[in-house]
N, CA, C and O of each residue as an XYZ file, in Angstrom:
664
protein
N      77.988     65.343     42.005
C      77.903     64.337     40.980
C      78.564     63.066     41.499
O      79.691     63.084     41.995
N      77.863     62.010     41.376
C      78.665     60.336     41.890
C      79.672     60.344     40.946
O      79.383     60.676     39.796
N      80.748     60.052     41.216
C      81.845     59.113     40.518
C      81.161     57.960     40.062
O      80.220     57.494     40.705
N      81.720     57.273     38.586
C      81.703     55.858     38.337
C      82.689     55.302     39.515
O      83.749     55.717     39.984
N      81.763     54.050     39.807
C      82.966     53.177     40.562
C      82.698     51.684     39.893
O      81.681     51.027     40.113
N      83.702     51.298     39.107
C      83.844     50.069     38.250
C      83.645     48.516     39.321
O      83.859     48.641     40.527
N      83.415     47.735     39.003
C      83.081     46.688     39.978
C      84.083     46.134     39.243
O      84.440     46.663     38.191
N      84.927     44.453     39.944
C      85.821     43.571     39.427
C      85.486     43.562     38.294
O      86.158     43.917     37.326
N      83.843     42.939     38.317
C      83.344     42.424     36.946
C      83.758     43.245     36.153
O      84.699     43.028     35.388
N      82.862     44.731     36.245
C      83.208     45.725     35.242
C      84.535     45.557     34.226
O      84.626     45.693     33.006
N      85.866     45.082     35.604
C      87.132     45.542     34.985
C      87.420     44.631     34.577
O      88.466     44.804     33.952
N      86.997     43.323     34.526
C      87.443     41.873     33.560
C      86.358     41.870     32.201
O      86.376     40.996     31.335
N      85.727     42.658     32.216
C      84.908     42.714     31.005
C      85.985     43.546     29.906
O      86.676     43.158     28.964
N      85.672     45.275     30.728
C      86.141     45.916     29.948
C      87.924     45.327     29.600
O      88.454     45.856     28.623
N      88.708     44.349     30.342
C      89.798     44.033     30.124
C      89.710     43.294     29.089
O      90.771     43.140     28.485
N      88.411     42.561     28.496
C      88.433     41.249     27.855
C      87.996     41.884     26.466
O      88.310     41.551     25.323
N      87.108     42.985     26.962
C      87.016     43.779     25.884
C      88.235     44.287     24.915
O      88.354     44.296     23.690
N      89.166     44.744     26.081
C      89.880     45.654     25.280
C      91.267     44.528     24.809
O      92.312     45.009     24.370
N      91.053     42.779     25.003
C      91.659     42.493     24.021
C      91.106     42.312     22.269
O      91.979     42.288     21.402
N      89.920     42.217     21.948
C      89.750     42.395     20.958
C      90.012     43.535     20.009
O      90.316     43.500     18.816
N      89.757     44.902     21.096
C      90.474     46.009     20.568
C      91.456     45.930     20.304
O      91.681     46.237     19.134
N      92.664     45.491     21.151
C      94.146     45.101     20.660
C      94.099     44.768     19.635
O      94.684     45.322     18.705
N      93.123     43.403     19.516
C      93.682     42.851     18.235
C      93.596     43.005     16.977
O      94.164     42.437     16.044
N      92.632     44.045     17.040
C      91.425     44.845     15.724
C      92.728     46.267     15.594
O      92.903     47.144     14.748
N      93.184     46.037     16.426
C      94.365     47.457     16.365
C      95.725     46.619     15.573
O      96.700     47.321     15.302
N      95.750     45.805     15.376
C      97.077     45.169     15.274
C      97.605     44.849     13.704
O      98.613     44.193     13.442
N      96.430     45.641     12.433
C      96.481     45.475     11.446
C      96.423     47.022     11.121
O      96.343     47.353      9.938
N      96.460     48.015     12.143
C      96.608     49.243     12.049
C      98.017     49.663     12.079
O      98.984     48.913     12.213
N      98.031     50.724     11.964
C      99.514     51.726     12.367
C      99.974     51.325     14.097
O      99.267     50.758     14.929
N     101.100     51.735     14.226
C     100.883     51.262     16.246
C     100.230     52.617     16.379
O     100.132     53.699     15.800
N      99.707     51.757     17.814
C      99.044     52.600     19.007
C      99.743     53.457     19.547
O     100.882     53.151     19.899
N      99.205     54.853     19.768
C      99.871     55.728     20.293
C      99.607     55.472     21.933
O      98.634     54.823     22.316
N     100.353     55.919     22.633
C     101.085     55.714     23.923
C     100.031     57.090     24.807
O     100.136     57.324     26.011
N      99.311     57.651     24.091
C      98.527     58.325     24.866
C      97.122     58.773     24.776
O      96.747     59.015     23.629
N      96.176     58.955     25.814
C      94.915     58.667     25.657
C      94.421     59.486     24.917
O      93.358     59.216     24.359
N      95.001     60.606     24.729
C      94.187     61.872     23.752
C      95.457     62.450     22.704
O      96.541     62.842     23.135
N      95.130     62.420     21.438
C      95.617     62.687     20.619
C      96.455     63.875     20.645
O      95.931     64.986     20.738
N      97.989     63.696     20.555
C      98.679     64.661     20.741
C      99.512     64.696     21.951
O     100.719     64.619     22.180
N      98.533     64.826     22.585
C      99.254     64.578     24.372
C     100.361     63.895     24.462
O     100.524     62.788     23.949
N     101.203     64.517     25.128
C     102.801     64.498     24.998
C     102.908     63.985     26.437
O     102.051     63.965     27.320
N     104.580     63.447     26.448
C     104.807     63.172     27.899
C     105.137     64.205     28.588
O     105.452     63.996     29.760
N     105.166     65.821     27.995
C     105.355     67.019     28.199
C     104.026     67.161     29.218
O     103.953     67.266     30.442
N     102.998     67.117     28.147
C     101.479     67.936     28.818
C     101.127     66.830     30.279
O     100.561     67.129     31.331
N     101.763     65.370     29.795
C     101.233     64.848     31.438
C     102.163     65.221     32.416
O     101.838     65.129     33.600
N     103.725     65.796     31.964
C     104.317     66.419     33.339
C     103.685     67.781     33.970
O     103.623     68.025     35.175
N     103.264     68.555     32.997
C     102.659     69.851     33.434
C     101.034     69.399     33.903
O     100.468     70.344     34.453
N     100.438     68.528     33.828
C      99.396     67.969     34.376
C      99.448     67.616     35.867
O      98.740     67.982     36.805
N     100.908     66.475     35.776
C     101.328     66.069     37.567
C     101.316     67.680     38.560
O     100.839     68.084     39.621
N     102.451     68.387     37.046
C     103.040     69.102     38.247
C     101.706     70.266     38.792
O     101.651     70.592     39.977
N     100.874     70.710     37.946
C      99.368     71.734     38.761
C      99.335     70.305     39.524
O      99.923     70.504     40.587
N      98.862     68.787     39.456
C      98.170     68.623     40.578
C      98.788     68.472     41.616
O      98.110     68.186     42.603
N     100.520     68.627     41.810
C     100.771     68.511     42.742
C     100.955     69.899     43.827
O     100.990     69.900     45.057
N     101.035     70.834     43.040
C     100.811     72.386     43.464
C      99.424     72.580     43.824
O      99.077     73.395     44.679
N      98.584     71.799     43.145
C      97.043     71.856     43.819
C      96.973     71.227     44.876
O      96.102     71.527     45.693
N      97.876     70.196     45.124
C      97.676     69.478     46.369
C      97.715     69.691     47.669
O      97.056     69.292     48.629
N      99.326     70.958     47.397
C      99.726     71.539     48.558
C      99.091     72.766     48.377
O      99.279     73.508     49.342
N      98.555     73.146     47.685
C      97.145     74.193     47.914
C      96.263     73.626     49.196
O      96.070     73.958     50.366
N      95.874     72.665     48.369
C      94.580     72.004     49.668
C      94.766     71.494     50.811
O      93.862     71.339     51.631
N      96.070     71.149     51.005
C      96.566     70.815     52.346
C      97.162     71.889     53.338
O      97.289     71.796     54.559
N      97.595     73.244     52.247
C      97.698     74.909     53.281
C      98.990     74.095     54.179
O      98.582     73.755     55.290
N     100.797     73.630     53.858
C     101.051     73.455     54.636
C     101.861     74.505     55.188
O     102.477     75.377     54.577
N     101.772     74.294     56.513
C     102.452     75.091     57.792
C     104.553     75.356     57.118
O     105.329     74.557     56.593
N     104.638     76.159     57.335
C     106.149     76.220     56.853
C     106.756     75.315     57.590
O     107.855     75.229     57.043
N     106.749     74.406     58.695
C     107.647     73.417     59.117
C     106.907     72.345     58.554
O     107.592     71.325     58.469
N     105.411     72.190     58.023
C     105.040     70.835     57.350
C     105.888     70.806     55.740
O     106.041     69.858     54.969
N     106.277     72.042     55.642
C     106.599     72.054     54.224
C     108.013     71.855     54.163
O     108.615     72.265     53.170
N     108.682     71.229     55.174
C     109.804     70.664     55.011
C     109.868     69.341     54.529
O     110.755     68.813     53.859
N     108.532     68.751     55.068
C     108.335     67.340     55.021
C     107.757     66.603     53.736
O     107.609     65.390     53.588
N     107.471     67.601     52.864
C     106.387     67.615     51.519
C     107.796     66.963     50.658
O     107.619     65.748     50.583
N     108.719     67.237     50.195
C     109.626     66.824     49.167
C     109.948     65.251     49.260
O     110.615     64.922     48.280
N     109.702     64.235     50.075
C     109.538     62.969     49.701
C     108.126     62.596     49.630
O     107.957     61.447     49.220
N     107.237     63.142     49.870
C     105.900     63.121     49.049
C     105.628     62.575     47.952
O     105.266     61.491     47.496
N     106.108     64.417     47.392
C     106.131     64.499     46.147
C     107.242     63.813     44.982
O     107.178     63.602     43.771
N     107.932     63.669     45.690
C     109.086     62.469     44.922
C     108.599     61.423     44.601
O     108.706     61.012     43.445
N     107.705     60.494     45.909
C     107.022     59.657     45.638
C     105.821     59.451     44.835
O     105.789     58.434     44.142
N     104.785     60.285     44.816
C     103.998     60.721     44.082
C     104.462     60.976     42.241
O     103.811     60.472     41.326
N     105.215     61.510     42.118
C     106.012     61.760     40.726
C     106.975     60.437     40.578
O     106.971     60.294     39.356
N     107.621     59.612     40.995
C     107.851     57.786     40.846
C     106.395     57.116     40.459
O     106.119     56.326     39.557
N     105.778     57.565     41.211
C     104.306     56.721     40.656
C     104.054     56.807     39.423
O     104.059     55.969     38.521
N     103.797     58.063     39.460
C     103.302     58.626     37.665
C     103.874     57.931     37.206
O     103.354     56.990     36.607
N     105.262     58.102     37.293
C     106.431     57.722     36.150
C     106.571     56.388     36.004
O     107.169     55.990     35.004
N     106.023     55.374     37.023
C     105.919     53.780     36.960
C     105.008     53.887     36.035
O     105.241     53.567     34.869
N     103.728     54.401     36.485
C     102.410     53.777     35.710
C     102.482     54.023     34.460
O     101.937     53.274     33.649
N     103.302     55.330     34.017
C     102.978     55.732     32.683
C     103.822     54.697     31.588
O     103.501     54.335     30.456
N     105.351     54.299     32.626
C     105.828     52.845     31.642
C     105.289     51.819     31.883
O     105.844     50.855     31.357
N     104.123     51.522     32.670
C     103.621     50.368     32.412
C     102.315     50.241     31.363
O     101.983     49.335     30.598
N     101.756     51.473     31.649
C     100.913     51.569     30.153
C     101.553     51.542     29.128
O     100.980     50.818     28.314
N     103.042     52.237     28.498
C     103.138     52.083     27.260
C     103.485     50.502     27.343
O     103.055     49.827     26.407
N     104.148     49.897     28.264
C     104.399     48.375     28.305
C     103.631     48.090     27.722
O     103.883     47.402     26.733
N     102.428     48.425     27.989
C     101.210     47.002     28.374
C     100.513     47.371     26.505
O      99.771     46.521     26.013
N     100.845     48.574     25.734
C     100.339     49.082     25.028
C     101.114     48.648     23.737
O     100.519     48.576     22.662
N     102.635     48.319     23.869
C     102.956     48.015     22.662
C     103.407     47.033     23.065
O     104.621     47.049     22.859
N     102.948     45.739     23.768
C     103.088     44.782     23.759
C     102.379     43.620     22.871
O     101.228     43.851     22.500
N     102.990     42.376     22.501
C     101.645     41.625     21.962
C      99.973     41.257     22.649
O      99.810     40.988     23.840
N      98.949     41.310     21.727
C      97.927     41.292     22.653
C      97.742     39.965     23.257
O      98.429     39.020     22.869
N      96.577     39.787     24.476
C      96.965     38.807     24.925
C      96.183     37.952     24.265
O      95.202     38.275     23.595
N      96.676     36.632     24.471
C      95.913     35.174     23.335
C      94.927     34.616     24.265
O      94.209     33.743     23.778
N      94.738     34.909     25.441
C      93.762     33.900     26.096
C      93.252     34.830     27.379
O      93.943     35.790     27.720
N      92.222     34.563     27.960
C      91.019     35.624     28.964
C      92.472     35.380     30.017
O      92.739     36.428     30.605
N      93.454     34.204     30.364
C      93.946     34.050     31.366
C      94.861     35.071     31.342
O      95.200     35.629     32.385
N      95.305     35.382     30.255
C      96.672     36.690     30.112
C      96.149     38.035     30.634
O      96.819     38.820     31.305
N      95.341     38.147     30.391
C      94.231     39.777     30.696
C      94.216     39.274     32.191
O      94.721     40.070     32.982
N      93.789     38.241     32.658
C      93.698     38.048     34.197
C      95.132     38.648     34.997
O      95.188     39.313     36.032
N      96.133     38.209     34.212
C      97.282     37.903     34.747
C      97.929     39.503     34.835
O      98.442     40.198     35.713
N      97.529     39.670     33.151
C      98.085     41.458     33.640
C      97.778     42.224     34.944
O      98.416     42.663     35.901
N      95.897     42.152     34.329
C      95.631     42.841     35.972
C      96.304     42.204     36.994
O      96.629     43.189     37.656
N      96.656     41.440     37.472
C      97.036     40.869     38.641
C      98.670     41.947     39.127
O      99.047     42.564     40.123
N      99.276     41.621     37.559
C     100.156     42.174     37.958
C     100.302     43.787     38.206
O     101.178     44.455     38.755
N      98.896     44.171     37.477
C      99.264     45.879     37.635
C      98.606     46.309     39.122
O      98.815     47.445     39.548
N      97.746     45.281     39.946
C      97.368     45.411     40.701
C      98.488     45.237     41.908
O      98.476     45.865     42.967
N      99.454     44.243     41.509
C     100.799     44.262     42.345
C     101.424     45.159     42.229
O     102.112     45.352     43.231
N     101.609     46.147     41.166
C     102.962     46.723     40.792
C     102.259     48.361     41.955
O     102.934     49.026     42.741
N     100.806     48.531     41.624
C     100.482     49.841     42.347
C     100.057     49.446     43.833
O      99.694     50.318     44.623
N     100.101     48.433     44.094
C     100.366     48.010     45.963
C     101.747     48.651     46.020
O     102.145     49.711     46.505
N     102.377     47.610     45.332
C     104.056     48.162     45.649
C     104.239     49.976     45.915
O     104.670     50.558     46.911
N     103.855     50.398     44.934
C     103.684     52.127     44.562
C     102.746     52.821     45.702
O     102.979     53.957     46.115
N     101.951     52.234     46.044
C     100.917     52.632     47.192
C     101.824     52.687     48.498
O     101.957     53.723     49.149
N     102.474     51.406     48.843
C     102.825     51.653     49.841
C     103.936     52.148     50.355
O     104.370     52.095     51.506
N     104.647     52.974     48.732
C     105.983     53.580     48.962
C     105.110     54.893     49.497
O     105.609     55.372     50.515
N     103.804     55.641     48.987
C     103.630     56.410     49.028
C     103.141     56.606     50.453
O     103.436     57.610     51.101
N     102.479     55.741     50.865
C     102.034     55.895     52.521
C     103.416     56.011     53.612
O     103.368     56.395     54.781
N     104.806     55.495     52.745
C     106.047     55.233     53.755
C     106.283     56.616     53.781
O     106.442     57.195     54.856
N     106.320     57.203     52.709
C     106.759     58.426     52.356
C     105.750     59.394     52.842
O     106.163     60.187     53.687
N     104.630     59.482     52.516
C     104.173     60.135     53.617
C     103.195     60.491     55.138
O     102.365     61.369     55.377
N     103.720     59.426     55.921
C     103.826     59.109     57.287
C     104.161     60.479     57.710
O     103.242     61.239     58.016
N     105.446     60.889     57.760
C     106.037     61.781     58.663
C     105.132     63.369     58.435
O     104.756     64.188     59.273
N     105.029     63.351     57.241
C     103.894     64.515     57.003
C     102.622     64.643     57.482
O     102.094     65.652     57.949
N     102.087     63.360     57.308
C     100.687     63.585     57.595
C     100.457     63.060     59.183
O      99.384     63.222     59.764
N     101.318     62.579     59.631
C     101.512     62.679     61.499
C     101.308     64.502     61.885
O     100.745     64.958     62.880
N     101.908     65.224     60.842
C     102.062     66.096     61.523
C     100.785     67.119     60.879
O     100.732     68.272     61.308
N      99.968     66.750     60.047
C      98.600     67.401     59.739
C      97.743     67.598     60.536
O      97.554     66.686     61.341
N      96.990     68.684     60.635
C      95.954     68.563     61.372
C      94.700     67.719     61.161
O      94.645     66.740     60.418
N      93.672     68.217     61.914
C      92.497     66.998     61.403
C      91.900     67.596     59.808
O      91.641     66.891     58.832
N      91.763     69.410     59.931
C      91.024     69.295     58.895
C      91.715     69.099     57.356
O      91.066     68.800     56.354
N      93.400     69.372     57.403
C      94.569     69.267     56.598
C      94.420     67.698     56.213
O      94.721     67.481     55.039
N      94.075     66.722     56.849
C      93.568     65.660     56.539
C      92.556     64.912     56.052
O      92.478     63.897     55.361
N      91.666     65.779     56.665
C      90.348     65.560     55.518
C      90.232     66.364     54.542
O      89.125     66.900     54.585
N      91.053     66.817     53.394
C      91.161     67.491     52.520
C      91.545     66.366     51.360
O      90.956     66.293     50.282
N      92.713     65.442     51.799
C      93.171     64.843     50.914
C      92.842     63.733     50.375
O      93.302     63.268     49.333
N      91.785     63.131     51.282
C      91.339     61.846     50.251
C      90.828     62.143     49.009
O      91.408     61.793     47.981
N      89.469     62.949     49.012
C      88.889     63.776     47.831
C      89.874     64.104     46.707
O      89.760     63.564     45.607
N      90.939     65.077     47.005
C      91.513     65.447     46.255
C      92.316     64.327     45.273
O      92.594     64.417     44.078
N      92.572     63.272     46.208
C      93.287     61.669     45.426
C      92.520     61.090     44.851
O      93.003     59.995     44.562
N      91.287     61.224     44.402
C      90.226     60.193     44.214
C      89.875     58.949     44.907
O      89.711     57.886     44.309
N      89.749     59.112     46.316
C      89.469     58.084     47.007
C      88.062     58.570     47.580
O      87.651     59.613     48.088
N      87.548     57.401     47.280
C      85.965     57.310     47.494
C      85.629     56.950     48.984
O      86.610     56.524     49.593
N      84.364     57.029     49.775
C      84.262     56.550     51.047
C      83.398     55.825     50.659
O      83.036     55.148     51.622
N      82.577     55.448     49.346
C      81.650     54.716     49.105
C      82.400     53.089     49.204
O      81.794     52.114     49.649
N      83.463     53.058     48.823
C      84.027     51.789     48.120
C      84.708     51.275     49.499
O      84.863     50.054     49.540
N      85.168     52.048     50.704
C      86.231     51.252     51.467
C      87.303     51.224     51.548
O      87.916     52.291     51.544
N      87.876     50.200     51.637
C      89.365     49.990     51.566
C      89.414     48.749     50.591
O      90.383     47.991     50.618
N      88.431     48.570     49.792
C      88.039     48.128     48.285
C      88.588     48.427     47.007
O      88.934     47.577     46.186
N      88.662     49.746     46.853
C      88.616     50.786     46.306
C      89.470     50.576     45.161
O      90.610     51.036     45.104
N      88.913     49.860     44.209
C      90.275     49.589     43.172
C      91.268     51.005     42.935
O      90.864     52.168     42.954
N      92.442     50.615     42.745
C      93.902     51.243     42.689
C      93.524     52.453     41.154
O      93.585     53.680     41.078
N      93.242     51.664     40.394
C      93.296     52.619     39.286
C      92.653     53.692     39.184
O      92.869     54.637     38.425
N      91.565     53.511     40.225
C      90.948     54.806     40.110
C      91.365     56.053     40.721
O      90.910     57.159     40.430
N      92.264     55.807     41.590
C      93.362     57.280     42.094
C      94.273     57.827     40.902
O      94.828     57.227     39.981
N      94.238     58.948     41.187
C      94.492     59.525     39.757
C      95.817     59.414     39.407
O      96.170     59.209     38.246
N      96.932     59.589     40.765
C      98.465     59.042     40.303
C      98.293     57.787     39.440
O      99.076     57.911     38.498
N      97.878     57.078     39.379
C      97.621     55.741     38.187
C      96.893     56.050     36.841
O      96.712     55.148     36.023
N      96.428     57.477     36.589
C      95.351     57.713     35.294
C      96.543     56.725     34.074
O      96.384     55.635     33.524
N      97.585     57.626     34.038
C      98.424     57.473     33.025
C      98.916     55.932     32.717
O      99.544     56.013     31.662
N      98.914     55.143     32.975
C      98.345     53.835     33.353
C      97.167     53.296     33.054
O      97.407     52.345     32.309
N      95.860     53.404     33.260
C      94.716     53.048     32.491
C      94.033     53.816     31.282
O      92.995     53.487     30.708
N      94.676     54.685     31.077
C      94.191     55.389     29.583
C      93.981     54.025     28.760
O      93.616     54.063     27.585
């Protein structure tokens, strides 16, 4: 099955979109802080934590690679935990008054998961030096990284960021 892969456009639409939603929300009760009703910050830790046990499923590491896995996964679990306060940020904040504020967010959430991206590549360097080839081609898939898109590939669509674009 293809993945959706959102184009810029896509994501300044649906951004411009979803200020009217804000604002059609803003005579309501507040917005809950999560994408599916109920869903706790409980069920998205037990969510991280299978995918991160799925991860090192799919990567099969070697008992000396598995020394190297715990700043990984540290890093990987900082991510979550950024994105998920920047969604409620961005969620009980005022909505924005002009197309330029929606520009500006993205801009910044697009900075904040560079920043987060490239803790995660610092962090894991020393591991994946020491992967093999096919231990390596296991893991893009599993991150949601597409080969269709490049090195294009908007940020949000890797799944450490879901909690974040709900």
């Amino acid at each position: 099955m293809k993945r959706f892969v959102p184009t810029l456009a896509t994501a300044i639409a649906l951004g411009l979109t979803s200020v009217s939603i804000v604002q059609a929300q803003q005579a309501s009760p507040p917005v809950s802080t999560t994408v599916i009703p109920g869903y706790s910050d409980a069920d998205a830790k037990a969510v991280l934590n299978a995918r991160l046990a799925a991860l090192k499923a799919v990567i099969e590491l070697t008992p000396e690679q598995e020394k190297l896995w715990p700043p990984v996964e540290n890093a990987i679990r900082d991510i979550a935990k950024a994105s998920a306060e920047r969604r409620k940020a961005r969620i009980t904040s005022a909505p924005p008054s002009h197309f330029l504020d929606v520009l500006s967010a993205i801009a910044n959430s697009e900075e904040a998961r560079a920043k987060d991206i490239k803790a995660l590549v610092a962090a894991a360097k020393p591991l994946v030096e020491s992967l093999s080839d096919a231990q390596k081609r296991r893991i893009p898939a599993f991150l949601g990284l597409t080969d269709s898109d490049g090195p294009s590939q908007p940020s949000g669509q890797i799944w450490i960021f879901e909690e974040e674009e709900g």
